[in-house]
Each structure stands twice: as C-alpha cells, then as structure tokens.
VMD Tcl script that draws the C-alpha trace (Angstrom):
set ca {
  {0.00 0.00 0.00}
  {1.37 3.30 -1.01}
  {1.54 6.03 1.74}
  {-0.47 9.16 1.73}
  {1.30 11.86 1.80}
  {-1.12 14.00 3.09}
  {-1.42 12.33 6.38}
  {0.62 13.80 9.01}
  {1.89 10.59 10.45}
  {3.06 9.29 6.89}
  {4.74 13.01 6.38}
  {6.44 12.13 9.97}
  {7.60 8.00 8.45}
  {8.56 10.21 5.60}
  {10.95 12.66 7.05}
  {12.15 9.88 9.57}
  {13.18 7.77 6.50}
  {14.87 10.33 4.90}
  {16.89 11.21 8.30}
  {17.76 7.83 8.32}
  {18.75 7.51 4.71}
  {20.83 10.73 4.67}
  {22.58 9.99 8.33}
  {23.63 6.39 7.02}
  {24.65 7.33 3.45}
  {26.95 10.07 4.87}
  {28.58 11.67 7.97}
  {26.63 15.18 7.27}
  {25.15 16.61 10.47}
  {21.07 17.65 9.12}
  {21.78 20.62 11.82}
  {24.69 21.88 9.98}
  {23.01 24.62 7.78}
  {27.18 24.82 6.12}
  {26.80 21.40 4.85}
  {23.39 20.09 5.15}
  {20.86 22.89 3.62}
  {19.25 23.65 7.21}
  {18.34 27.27 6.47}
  {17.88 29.69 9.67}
  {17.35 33.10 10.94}
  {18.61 34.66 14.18}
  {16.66 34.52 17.12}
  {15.60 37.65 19.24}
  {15.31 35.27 22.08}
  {18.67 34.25 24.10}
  {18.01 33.89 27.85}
  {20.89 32.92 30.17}
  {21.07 29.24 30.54}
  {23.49 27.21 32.74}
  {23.47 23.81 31.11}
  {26.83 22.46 31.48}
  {25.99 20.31 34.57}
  {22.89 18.65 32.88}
  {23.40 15.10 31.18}
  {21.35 13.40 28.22}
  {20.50 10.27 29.57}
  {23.23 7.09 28.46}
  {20.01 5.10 26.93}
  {17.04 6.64 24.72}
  {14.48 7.40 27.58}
  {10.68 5.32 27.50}
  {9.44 8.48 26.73}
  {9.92 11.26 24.85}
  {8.94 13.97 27.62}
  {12.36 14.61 29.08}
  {12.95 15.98 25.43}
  {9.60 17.35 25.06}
  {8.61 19.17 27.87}
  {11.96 21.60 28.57}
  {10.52 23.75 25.75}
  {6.80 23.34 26.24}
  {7.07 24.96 29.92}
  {9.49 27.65 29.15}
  {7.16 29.09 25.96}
  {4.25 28.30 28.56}
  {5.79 30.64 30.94}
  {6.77 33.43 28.14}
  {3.23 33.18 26.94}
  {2.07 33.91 30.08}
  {4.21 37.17 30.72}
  {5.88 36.04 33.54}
  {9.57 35.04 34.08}
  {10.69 32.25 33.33}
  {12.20 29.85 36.13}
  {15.79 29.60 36.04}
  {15.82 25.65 36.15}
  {13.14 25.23 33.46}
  {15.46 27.54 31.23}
  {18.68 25.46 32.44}
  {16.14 21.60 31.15}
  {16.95 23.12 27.57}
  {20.23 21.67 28.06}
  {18.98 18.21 27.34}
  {17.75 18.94 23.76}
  {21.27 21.27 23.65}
  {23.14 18.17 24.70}
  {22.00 15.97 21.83}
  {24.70 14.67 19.79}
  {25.14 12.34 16.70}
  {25.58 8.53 18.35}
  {29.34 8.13 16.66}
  {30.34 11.60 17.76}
  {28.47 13.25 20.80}
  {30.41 16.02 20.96}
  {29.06 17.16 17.67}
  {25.76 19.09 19.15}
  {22.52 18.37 17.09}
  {20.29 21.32 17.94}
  {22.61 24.78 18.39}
  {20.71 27.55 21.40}
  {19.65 29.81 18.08}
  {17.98 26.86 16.80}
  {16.12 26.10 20.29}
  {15.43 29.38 20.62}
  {13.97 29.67 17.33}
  {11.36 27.20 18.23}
  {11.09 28.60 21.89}
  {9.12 31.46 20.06}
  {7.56 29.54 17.40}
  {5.69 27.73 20.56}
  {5.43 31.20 22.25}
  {3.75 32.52 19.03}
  {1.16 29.40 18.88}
  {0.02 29.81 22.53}
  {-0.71 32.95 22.03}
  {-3.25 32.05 19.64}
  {-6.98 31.30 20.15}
  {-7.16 29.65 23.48}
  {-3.66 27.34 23.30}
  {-2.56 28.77 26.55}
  {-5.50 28.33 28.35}
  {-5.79 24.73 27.07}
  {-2.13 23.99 27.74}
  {-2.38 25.16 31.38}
  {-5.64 23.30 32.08}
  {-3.47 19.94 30.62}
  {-0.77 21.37 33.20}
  {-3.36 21.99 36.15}
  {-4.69 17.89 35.55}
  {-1.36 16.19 35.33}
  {1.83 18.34 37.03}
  {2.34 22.14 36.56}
  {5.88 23.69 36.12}
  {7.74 25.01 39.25}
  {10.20 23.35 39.97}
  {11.14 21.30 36.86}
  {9.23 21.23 33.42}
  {6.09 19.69 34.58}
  {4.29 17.22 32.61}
  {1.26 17.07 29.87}
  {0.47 13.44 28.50}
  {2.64 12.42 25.80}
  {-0.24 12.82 23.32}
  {-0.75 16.19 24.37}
  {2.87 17.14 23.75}
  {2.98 15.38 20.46}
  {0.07 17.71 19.35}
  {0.85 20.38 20.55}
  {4.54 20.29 18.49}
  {2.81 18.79 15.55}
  {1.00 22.13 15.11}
  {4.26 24.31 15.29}
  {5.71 24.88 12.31}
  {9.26 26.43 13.47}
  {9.78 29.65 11.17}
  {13.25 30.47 10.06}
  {14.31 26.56 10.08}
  {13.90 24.31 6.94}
  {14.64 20.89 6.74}
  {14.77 18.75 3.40}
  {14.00 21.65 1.12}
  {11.04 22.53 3.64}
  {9.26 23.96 6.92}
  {9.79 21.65 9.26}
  {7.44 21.26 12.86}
  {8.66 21.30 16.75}
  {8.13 17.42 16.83}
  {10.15 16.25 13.61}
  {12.62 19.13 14.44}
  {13.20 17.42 18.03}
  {12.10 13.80 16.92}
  {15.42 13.91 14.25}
  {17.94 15.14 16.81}
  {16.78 12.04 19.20}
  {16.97 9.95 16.72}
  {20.19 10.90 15.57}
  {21.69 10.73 19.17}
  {20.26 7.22 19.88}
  {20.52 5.77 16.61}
  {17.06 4.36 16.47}
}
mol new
graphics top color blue
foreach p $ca { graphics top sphere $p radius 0.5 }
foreach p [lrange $ca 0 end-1] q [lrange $ca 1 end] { graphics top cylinder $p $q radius 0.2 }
display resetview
C-alpha cells in the first residue's frame, strides 16, 4: 500500500526515513546549515542558561517527555508574561546536549535553533485559546515550578505537531517542533 502523503503521520515516516537515509549514506550533520541545507534566521530570544551540569540520559528514555517538555514549559511561561524559572530555562540543556551517536560532541540542535522554536511555541500559545488549554493539561497532570512539569505524551505530540518552526527548513522545507526534536533524538540514539 502506497503512503499518503497528506497524512501527518506518513509526512512524519517520511521525514524519519529520509533522516535515516541521509545519516547512514553520509557523515553530514542535518543541523549543519554549512553542509546540510538547514536554512535559519537569528533569534531575538537568548536567555541565560546554565546547562553544562545537565546530562542526556546514556540510553534513549521510555518516553519522549524529558525531550519534550523543557521547551513546552518555558514558551508556557513566556506566553504567560511572567519570568521564566531559572531551572526550566537550564532543562533546555537536554535537547542542547544531543549529539550524533558516533560523535556526541558534535551538538545536534545549536541555542539559536532552540530558541527559534522557543518562540515559534510562544507565538502558537498565544493564539486562540492554546494557553489556556495547555495550562488546564498542566493543572490535571503536574504544573511547572520546579522542573518542566508534565502534559500526556499525546498532548505534547500535538501540541509540536501544530508548530511549524519559522526560520528553520529541513529537506528543502518547513519543518514542525516534533520532527525538528524527533530527528535530533533519533540521531543521538541511533534508532
């Protein structure tokens, strides 16, 4: 049976397969716009973030949240107009910490980059009534204090599904929060 392209989880087995085509064919980083045709812009955004002490776990986690939910809560809180807690900035460092499996030094996702989708989810919340919704999926599962609280997974997948990350192309294209973050996993587990 032939995929449908129009289907967002067969545009997801798409871009997967094509990660996974272009990381075994070659050594070429998809983050490194130089080499790979990742096209950006600058962020506005760059908050102080002490990330050196935080560790990617050794094995690909059960879950995706401890990737997921380090950017969810800190556009939550910038939506909201309040400061943002200094350890929920600091939980970026796990998604800055990704690095390709045979070479972990080399960095996946670079802070412009993270930042760039910081306010791409900022910009979505602000919308209709994404912030209210997010914070009532906060309020019945655990809110952010005083780490990146939790919304269920299919909440989170959703919710990055629907942000399309501006100034960042993948593949010749716009490319969403999940795929963006989904790749750089992928890429640091190897599967």
């Amino acid at each position: 049976m032939e995929p449908n392209y129009s289907n967002k989880c067969d545009k997801k087995l798409l871009l997967l397969q094509k990660l996974e085509e272009d990381t075994q064919s070659s050594d070429v980083d998809i983050y490194d716009a130089s080499e790979s045709g990742i096209q950006e812009t600058t962020s506005s955004y760059n908050p102080e973030r002490y990330i050196t002490s935080i560790k990617i776990p050794i094995d690909k986690p059960h879950t995706q949240s401890v990737f997921y939910m380090p950017p969810i809560a800190e556009a939550f809180y910038i939506a909201k107009g309040v400061s943002v807690p200094q350890v929920i900035l600091n939980a970026g460092g796990i998604i800055l910490g990704l690095g390709l499996k045979n070479n972990p030094t080399h960095k996946l996702i670079n802070k412009n980059q993270y930042n760039l989708m910081i306010e791409a989810i900022v910009q979505y919340l602000k919308q209709a009534n994404n912030l209210f919704k997010l914070e009532n999926q906060f309020m019945m599962d655990r809110y952010p204090s005083k780490d990146s609280g939790h919304i269920s997974g299919k909440d989170q997948e959703i919710l990055l599904n629907n942000i399309i990350i501006p100034g960042i192309q993948m593949f010749g294209g716009s490319v969403n929060a999940q795929i963006f973050l989904e790749s750089a996993i992928t890429q640091q587990y190897g599967y």
